[in-house]
N, C-alpha and C positions, 0 to 999 in steps of 0.2 A: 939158405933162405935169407932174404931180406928184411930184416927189423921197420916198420916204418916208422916207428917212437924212438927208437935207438939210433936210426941212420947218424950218421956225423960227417955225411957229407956236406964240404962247402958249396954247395950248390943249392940257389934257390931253389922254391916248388913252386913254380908257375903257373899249375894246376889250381894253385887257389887264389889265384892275383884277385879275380873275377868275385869271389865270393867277400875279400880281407874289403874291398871296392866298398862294394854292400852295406855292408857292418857298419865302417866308420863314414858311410852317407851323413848321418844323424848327427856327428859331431861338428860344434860352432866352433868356427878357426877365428882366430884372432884375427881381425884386420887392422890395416894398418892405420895408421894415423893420417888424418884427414886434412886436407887443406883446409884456412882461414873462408873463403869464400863457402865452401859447404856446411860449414858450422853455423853460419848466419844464417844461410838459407834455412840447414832444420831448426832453430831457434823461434825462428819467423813462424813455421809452421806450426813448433810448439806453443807459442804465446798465440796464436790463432784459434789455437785448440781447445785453450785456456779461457780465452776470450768468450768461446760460442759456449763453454761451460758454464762460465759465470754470468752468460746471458741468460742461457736457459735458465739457469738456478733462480736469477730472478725475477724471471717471467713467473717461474712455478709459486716462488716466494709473496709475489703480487697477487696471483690469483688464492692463495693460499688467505692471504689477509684479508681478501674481499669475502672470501664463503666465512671467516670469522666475522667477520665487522656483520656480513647480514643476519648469520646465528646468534652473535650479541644483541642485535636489534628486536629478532624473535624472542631472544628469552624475556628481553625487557617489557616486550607487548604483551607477552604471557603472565611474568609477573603483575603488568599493571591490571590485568584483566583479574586476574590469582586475588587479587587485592581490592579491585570493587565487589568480584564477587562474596568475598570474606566480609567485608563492609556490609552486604546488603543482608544474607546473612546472619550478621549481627543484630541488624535493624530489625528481619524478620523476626528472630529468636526471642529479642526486646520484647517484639508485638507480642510475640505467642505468650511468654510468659505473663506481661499486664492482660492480656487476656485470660488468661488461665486462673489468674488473681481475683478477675471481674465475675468469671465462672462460678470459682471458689466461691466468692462471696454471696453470689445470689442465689447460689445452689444451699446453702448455712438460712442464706435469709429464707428460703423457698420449706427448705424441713422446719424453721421457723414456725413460719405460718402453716406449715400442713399439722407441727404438733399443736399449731395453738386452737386451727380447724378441730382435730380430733379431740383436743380436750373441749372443746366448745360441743360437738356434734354429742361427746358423751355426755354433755353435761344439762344438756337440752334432752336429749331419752333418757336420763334416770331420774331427772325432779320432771315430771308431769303434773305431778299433785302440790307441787309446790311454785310460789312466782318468779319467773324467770329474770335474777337480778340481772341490770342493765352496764355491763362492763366498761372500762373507761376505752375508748377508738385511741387503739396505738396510732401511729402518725401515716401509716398505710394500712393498713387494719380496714379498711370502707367495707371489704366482704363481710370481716363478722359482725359489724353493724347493721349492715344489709339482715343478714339473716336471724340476728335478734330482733329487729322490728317486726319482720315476714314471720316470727314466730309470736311474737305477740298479739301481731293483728290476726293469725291464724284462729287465737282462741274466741275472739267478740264478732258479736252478730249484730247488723242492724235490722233495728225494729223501727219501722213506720207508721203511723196512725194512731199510734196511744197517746189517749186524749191526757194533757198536764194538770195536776192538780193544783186547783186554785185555792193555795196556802201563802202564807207570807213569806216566810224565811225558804234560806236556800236548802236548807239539811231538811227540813221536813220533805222541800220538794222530792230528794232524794231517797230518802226512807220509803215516801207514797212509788216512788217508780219503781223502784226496787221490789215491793212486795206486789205491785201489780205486774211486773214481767213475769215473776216467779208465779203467777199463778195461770197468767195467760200463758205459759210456755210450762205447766204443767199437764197441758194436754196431749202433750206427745214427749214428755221426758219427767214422769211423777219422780225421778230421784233426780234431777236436775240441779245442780246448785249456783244461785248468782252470787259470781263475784265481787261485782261492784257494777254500778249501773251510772250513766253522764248523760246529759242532754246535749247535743251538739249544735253551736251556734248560739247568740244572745237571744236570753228571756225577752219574749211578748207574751203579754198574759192573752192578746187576741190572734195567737197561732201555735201552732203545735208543730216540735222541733222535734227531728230523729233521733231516737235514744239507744245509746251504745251500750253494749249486755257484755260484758265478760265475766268466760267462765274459767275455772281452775285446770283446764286438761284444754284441748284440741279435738278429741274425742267425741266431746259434749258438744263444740260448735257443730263439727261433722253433722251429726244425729239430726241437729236440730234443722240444719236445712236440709237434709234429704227427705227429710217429711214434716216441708213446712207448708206442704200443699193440704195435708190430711191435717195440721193443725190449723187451719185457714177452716178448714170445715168445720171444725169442735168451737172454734173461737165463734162463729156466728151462733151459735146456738146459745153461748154465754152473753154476748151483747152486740150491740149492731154497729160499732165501728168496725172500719174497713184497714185493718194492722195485716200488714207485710214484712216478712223478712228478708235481708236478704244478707251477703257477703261484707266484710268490712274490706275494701279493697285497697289496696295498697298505694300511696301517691304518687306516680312516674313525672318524669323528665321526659318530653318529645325533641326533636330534632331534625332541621332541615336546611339543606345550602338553596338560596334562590339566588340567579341572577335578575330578574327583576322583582318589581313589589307585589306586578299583579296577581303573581304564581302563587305568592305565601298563605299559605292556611291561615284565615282568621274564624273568628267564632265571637256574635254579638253579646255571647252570655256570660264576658269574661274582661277582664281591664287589659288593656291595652299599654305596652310603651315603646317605645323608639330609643334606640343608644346609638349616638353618632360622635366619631370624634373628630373634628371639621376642621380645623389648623386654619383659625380667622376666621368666625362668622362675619366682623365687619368687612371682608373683603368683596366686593363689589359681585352680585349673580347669587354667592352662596346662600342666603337668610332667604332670595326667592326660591332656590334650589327645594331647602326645605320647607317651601309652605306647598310648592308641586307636588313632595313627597307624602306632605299630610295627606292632598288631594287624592291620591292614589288608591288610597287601603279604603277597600268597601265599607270597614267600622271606625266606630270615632278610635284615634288615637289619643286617648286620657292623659298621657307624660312624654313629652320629651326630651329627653336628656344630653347633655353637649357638653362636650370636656373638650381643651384646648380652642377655647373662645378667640382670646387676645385681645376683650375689651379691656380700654384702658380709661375709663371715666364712666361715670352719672350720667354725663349726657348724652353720650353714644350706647350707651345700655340701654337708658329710655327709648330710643329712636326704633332699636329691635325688637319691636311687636310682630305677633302673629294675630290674626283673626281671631276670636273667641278664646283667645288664650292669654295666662299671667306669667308676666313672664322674673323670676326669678334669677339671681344671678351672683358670683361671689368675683374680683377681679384683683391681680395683682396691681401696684402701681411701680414695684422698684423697674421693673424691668419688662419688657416683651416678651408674650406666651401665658403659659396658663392659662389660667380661666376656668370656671362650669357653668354651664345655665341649664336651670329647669322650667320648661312651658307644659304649666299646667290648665286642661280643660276647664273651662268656667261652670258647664256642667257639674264637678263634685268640687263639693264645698272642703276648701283648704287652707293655710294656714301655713306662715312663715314659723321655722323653729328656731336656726342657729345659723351661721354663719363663721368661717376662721378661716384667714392665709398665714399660714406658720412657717417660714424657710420655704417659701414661693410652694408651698403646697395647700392646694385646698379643699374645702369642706363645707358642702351646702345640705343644711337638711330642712325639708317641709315634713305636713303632717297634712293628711287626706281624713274630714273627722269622720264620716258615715264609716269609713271601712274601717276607723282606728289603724292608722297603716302611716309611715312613716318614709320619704323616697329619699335619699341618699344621693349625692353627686358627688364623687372622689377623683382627686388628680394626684399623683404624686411624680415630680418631674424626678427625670432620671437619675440626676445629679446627687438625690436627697439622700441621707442618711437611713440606712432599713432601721436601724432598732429605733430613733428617735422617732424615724414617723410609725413603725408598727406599737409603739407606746401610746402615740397621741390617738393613733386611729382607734384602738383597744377602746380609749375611754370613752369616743363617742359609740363604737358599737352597744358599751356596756351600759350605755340610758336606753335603746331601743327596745321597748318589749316585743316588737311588731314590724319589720321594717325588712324593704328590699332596697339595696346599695348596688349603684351602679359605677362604675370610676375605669378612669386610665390608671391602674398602678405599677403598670411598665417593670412589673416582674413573674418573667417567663414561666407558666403553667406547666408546660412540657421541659423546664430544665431540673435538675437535681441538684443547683445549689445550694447550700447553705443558707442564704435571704429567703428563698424561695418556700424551703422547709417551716424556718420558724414564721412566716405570712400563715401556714397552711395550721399551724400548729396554733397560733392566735385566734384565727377565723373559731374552730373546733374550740378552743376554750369558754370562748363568748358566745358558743351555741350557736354560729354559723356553719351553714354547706354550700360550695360552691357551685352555680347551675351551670357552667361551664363543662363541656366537653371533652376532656384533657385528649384529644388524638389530635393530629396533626392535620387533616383533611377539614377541622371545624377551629382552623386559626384565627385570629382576629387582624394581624399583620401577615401579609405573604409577598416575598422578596423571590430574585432568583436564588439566591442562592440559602435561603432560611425561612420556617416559616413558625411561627411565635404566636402564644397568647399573652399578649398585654392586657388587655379589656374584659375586665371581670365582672358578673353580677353574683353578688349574694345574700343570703336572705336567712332568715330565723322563723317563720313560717313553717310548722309542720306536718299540716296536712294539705299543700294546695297540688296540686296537679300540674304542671307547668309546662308551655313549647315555646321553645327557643330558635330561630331560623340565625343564621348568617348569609349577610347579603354582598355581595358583590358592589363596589359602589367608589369612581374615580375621585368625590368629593374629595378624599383625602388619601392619606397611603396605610388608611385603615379601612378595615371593614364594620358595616354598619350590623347591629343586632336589634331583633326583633321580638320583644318577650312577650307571651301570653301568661295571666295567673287565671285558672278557673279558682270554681265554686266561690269567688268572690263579685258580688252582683255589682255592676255600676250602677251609680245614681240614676234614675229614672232623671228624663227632659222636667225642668223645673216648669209647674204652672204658676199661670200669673193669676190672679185674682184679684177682680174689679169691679165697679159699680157700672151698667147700665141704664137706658134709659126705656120702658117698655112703651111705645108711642104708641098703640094702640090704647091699653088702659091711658094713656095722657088725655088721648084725645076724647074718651068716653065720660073720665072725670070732667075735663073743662067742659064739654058739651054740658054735662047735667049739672054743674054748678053755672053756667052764665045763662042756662034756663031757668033757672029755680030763683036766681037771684037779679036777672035781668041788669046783665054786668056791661054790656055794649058801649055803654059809654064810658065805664069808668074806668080809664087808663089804670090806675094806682091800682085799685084793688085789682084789675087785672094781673098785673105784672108781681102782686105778691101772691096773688092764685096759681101760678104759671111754675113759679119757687118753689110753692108748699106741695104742688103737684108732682113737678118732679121729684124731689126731695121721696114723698110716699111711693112714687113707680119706680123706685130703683132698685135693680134687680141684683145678684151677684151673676156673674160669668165664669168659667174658665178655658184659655186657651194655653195652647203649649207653642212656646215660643220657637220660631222659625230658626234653621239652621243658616249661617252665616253663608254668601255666595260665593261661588265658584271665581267669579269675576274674569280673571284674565289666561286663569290657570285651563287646558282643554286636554285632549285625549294624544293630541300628535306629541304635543310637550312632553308627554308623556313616554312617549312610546319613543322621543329622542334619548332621553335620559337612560331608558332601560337598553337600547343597543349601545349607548358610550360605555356604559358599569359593563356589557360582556366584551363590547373590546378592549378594555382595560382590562379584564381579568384573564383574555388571550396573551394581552401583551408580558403583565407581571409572570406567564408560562414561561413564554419564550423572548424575551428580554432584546435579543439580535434580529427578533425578524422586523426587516427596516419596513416590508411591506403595512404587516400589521400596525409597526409604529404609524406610517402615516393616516392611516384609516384611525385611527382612535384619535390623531391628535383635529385633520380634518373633524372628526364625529365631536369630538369636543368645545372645539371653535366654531360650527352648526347651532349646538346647544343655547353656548352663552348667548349671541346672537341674536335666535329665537327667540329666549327668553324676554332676551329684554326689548328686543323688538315688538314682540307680541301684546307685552304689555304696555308699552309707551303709545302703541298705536291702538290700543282697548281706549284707554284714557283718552285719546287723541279724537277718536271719532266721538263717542259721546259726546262729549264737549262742543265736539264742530254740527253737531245735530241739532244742537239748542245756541247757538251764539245768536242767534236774530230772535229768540223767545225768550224774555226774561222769566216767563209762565214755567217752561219744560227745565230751563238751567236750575231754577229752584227745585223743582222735582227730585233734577238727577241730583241736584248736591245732599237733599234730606237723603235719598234713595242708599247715597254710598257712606252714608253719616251713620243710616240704620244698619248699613253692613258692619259695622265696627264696634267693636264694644263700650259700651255708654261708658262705663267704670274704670278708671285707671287699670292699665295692664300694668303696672308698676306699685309691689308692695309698699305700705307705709315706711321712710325711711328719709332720715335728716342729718345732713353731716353740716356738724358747729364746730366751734373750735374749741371742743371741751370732749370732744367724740361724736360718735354715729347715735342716735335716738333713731327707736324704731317703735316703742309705744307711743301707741292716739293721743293719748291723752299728757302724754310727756311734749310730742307735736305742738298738742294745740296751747300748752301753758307757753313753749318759748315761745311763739307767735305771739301769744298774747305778751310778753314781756318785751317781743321787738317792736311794738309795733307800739306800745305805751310808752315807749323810751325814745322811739326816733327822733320825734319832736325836740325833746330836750337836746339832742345830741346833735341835729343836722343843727339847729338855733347857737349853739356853742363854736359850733363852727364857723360862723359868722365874723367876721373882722369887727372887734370892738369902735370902732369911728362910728359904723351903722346903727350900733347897740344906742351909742349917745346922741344924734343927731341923723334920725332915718331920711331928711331931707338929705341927707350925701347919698342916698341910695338912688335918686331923679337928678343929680345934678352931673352936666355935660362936663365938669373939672373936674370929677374926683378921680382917683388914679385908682386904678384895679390892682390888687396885690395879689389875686388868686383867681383860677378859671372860675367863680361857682356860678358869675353870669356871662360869660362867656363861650360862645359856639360857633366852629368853626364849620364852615360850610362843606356840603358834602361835594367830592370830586365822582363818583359814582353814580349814576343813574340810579332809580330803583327797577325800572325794568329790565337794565344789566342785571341786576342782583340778583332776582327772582330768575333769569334763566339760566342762569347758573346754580342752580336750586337742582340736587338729585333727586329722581324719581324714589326711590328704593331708603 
């Protein structure tokens, strides 16, 4: 046998050429070393290779930098965005907490007043029997004052018709009404007890005034009018007056916005006033403005009142008359603005009181005697100091026993400052209340973008009834107000009383005396028969004196005025509508116009009526002489150089002392030459050292002059 591991034959195995082939396929042989030109060649190819790598690389590198640069740019818009929102935020947060603060606060102030309610509500149901004392008004407190009044007027009854006992003194008066209420109202409450009893209104011993019954409880009033119908029956049986009871009612404030005048509730049975703040009565149209506006209101208007004048003299103050009215007035002279004037009705008899401009602030007060009433005109310019003018104004309020105060004092009703407060906390010291409507909808100033109460009335008055209107009204960039005060009567139209002549009895008398006496011929004795006759037929008259005329003022004037005030009150809404602008400003410049059109050409035709009759020109000039008030519209008042005199009788001594002095004085002024030789005063050579005779000619026409004369 043949080994084939062991053979050791020299002889290939050819058998496996084929397979050894196979195997070392896979093996890399060395080659050989390459020429110079093939080495460049792949070198070339390698830095080729190279190349498109580090091409690519920084294609990718580029693009790689651009998706950062635009990610940088987003983060950065995210932050800035991260960062106003963080900012507003803040601002919110701000908000919510001074909110939360303002919350705080008024929610403390709010349990405030509800503890101070409840201890008020307790303390009113457990003293019934006892008098409910009158608490001092915190500085917002108005509700528990409110309902301290409502509980004291709750307890007293008015009685009507109890005739007044005619005693002398005042306390007896009281004592007699007292025991007669108590006895007349023991018919329908025998345990009834009066607590104090007052007459309401001033003693006439020739009328009988409603007498105010207060009892100890609320209970007792109740009773007494639920059956004051059945004591109405017991009382005729005890005597024949006709005694009525009825409610003590409570005095309200009314309220109303008009855009014209004609809309405004009035009532004849009550005084009247007007508050305007006019910025330049002397401005040319205004002062007839408001005498159109007097024309308007169906009742007399008794007060007008005008704050922000800008009279700056005596003589432009006298020139601003109204018709039947006096006109009062206080003026700055440092500077431009200010002002107040009051036009008061010649109907009620009045009376200059005071007058002061203090730091261009002013202070006009009259006094009206029948009503005992006192009217106020206040300005205080914006500029002013609050404590030194709430000082000064304190002391005039603190002489008023009676008195309603009108003024610009150009500090905001509706704001919560500090001035604002202690004004409101002064008014209340001095026994003032504001008739002012503190909401926003009854402003007296309204802008686009604010709407303010500057324009206050207030008063000390504690039982009147009072309606107040806000008017709409371009005159100024305020609004005009309208007060009514009842249960205060105006003076009744003044009569005149006078002597006539009764020509019948005249002619019966001289008939039977120049028959008896056969007088025919005798002039003399006629003509003192004729004397003695009329002297014994004279009669007394009385008439009531005619109301002042319309003259130029008529119904359209009218009716222009009141669509300018509501397109102004469109426009001060909407401030951009250009439309509405021109419609008001046209409706404006219609007005002034008219106005004074109307009236130049009133005057003009009269006049051209009568120029060829000297008969009818005399007529109409009596006619419009009688239109005008006979008596100075202008109270007593004399500026010397020693001050303002405003008593008659202080008046008529300097007069008397100018007028006994002039002589002496104009005589001293005389050039001594004249003194010693009055022949130099005729001679053609003497030389003039001074104008006193000399006058130089005029260069002016006087018919220039005069037409150059304003109407107004």
């Amino acid at each position: 046998m043949v080994s084939e591991s062991g053979s050791s034959s020299s002889q290939p195995d050819l058998s496996k050429l084929h397979h050894t082939e196979h195997e070392t396929s896979s093996i890399f042989l060395r080659k050989r070393k390459a020429p110079d030109n093939d080495f460049a060649y792949q070198f070339s190819e390698f830095r080729e290779e190279i190349l498109g790598i580090l091409i690519a690389s920084s294609r990718s590198n580029s693009e790689n930098i651009n998706t950062i640069s635009q990610n940088i740019s987003s983060i950065k818009d995210q932050l800035s965005d991260i960062k106003a929102t963080t900012e507003h935020l803040i601002t919110e947060n701000n908000n919510v907490k001074s909110q939360i603060t303002k919350l705080t606060d008024t929610v403390k102030e709010n349990e405030e007043k509800i503890e101070a309610l409840q201890n008020e509500v307790h303390r009113l149901t457990s003293t019934q029997s006892t008098s409910l004392p009158v608490l001092a008004p915190l500085c917002h407190d108005d509700l528990i004052v409110e309902i301290q009044e409502r509980a004291e007027r709750s307890k007293n009854v008015i009685m009507v018709g109890l005739s007044e006992p005619q005693v002398d003194t005042a306390v007896e008066r009281l004592d007699k009404d007292k025991c007669e209420a108590q006895r007349v109202l023991k018919a329908v409450a025998p345990d009834c007890s009066v607590k104090r009893v007052q007459r309401l209104g001033k003693y006439d011993s020739m009328k009988t005034r409603p007498l105010k019954i207060s009892f100890a409880s609320q209970d007792t009033a109740k009773s007494i009018l639920r059956n004051k119908n059945i004591m109405n029956v017991e009382v005729k049986k005890l005597e024949t007056e006709n005694i009525t009871i009825t409610r003590h009612k409570v005095p309200t404030t009314t309220y109303e916005i008009a855009d014209n005048y004609e809309d405004i509730k009035t009532s004849t049975k009550a005084i009247n006033f007007l508050y305007a703040n006019v910025r330049s009565i002397v401005k040319r149209g205004k002062l007839d403005e408001i005498r159109c506006i007097i024309e308007t209101f169906p009742t007399t208007l008794h007060i007008v009142v005008l704050t922000e004048t800008w009279i700056k003299g005596e003589n432009e103050a006298m020139r601003l008359k109204i018709t039947n009215y006096t006109h009062y007035y206080n003026y700055r002279t440092a500077k431009r603005g200010g002002g107040v004037s009051i036009y008061v009705h010649n109907n009620l008899k009045h009376e200059f009181l005071e007058e002061k401009c203090e730091d261009n602030n002013h202070f006009l007060w009259i006094h009206l005697d029948k009503l005992s009433l006192d009217i106020g005109a206040i300005y205080k310019q914006p500029a002013a100091n609050v404590s030194q003018f709430l000082e000064l104004y304190s002391t005039h309020l603190a002489k008023r026993k009676r008195a309603i105060v009108f003024g610009d004092i150009n500090l905001n009703l509706l704001s919560r400052e500090k001035s604002t407060k202690e004004y409101k906390i002064m008014l209340k010291e001095n026994g003032y209340k504001l008739l002012n409507k503190s909401d926003k909808e009854h402003c007296t100033r309204e802008t686009s973008t604010s709407k303010t109460i500057l324009d206050h009335i207030c008063t000390n008055l504690p039982d009147n009834t009072f309606h107040m209107a806000i008017i709409e009204s371009s005159l100024s960039d305020h609004k005009q107000i309208y007060l009514e005060v009842n249960r205060i009567q105006p003076e009744r139209p003044k009569k005149l009383h006078y002597e006539a002549v009764n020509y019948i009895k005249l002619y019966e008398t001289i008939r039977q005396e120049m028959t008896s006496a056969n007088l025919m011929n005798e002039y003399k004795r006629l003509e003192d028969l004729l004397q003695k006759s009329i002297s014994k037929d004279k009669v007394m008259k009385t008439k009531l004196q005619n109301a002042p005329k319309a003259d130029w003022i008529n119904k359209d004037m009218i009716k222009s005025i009141n669509i300018r005030n509501i397109l102004w009150h469109k426009l001060k809404q909407n401030p951009k509508d250009e439309e509405n602008r021109n419609k008001f400003i046209q409706q404006r410049n219609f007005t002034r116009r008219y106005m004074q059109t109307t009236k130049n050409q009133y005057y003009h035709n009269a006049f051209q009526k009568c120029e060829r009759n000297p008969l009818n020109m005399w007529q109409l000039i009596n006619s419009l002489v009688a239109n005008k008030p006979r008596s100075s519209s202008v109270p007593s008042k004399l500026n010397t150089p020693l001050g303002q005199i405003t008593e008659t009788k202080d008046i008529s001594e300097h007069f008397n002392k100018f007028f006994s002095n002039i002589g002496s004085q104009l005589a001293s002024q005389i050039p001594k030459e004249y003194h010693d030789n009055p022949i130099n005063i005729l001679s053609k050579e003497r030389k003039s050292t001074d104008k006193l005779l000399h006058f130089e000619p005029a260069t002016v026409s006087v018919k220039t002059s005069v037409k150059k004369f304003r109407t107004d």
